[in-house]
GUKOLMAR-154584 format. One record per residue (C-alpha): x, y, z. Coordinates in steps of 0.5 Angstrom, whole numbers, plus 2048, in hexadecimal, padded with zeros to 3 digits. Example, Ala and Ser with C-alpha at 12.3 -4.5 7.8 and 13.67 -1.06 7.14 Angstrom:
BEGIN
8197F7810 81B7FE80E 
END
This chain:
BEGIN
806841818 802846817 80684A81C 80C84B817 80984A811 80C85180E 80A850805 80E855802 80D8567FB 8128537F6 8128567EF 8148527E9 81A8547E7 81D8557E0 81D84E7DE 81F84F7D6 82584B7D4 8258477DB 8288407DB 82783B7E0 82F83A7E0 82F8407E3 82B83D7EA 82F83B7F0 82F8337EE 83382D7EE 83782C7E8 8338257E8 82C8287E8 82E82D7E3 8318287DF 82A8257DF 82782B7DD 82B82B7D7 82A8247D6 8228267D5 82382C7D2 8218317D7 8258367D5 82183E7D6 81C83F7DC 8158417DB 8148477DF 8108437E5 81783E7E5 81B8457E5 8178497EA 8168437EF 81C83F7EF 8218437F2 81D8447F7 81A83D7FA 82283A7F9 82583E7FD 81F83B802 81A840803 813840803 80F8427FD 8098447FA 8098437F2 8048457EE 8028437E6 7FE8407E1 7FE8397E1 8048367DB 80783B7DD 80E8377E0 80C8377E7 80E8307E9 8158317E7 8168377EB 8148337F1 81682C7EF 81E82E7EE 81F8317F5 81B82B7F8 8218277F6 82682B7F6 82482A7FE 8238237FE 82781E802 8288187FE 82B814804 824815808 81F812806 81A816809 81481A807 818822806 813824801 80B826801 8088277FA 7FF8287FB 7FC8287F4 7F58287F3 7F58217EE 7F781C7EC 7F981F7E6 7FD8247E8 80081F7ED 80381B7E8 8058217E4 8098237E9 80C81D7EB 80E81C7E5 8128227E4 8158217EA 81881A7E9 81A81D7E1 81E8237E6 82081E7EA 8238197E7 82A81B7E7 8298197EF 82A8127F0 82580F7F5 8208147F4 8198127F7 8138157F5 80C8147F6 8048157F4 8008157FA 7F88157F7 7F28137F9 7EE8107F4 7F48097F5 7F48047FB 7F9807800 7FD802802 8028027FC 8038097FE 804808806 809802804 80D8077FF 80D80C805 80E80680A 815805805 81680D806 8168127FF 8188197FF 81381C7FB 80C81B7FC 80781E7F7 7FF81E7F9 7F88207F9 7F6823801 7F281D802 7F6818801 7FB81C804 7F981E80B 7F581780B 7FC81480C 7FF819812 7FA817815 7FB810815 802812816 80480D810 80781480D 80C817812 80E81F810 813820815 819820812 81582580C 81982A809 81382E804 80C82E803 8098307FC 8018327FB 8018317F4 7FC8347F0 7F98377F6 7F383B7F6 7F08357F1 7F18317F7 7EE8357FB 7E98367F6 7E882F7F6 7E582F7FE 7ED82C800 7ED832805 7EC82F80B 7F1829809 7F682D807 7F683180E 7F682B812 7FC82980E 80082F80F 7FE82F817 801828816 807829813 80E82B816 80F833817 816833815 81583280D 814836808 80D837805 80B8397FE 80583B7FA 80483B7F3 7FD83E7F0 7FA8417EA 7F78467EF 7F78497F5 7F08497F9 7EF84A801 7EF843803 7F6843800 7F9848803 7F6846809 7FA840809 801844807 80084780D 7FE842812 80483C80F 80984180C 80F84480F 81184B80B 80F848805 81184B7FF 80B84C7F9 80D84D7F0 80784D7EC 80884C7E4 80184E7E0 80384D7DA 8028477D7 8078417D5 80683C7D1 80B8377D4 8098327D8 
END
């Protein structure tokens, strides 16, 4: 994609006073926000969320605590088709911590859609759980890239049918000698899909993998710290 990957530098906007009410979402997933009290945005949720929702891809930078899984959770299911019960959404992260973490909030976020499928892949468990649950069909796979690309590989994992793929906590996946899986796990993956980083930094192997597997991806960086998590 190295050919059309345009980054353009978004900066953040004037987030005070803005309200998750005011995003583009389903009454119901509004409704749900409600419900768990989400109601003002941090600045990184602010700056990123518009973009990824109206679908294109991003490069998000900030702190860790600082919101980040919302701001790619809700628009993952916003896009969702609950009547395929097909892989439409990658989520890499570096552990099984923060695996868990996230699937978490995505099935808190999500359980205003009913039959919503999510699920962990991590190395570190037997696999057969997890190739059964896929042979069964999710929406939403959450993994570390060994696990991960182990499993296209075999091709128990089919992402024909995805429509976004998130590194979360980037630069310390790559930092954890994850490069080379995370690589030969976007080569693998459909083209036609939105691609979004999220990182506390952004050194050159990051940069390099921008312009290599994103399409005019837009970048907002928030430095100042934040502590919600």
């Amino acid at each position: 994609m190295n050919d059309t990957a345009q980054k353009t530098t978004a900066p953040p906007p004037n987030v005070a006073g803005k309200s998750f009410s005011e995003l583009p979402l389903p009454p119901a997933m509004q409704a749900t926000l409600q419900q768990l009290g989400y109601l003002a945005m941090t600045p990184i949720q602010a700056a990123s969320l518009p973009i990824a929702l109206a679908g294109h891809d991003l490069i998000a930078q900030a702190k860790t605590g600082s919101g980040k899984t919302a701001a790619f959770a809700l628009p993952i299911l916003q896009r969702v088709d609950l009547a395929h019960r097909s892989v439409q959404a990658l989520v890499l992260c570096p552990t099984r911590e923060l695996c868990a973490q996230v699937a978490r909030e995505v099935r808190t976020l999500g359980r205003g859609h009913a039959g919503l499928a999510v699920l962990e892949v991590v190395g570190g468990q037997q696999s057969r759980p997890q190739r059964e649950a896929l042979a069964r069909g999710v929406h939403v796979v959450i993994g570390t890239p060994g696990r991960l690309l182990d499993l296209l590989q075999r091709g128990v994992l089919d992402a024909t049918a995805l429509k976004t793929v998130v590194l979360d906590e980037a630069d310390r996946m790559l930092d954890m000698g994850f490069s080379e899986d995370v690589t030969t796990i976007l080569r693998a993956l459909p083209p036609a899909r939105q691609t979004v980083l999220f990182s506390a930094t952004f050194p050159s192997a990051i940069a390099a993998i921008s312009q290599a597997y994103q399409r005019h991806a837009q970048r907002v960086t928030i430095t100042d710290p934040v502590d919600t998590s």
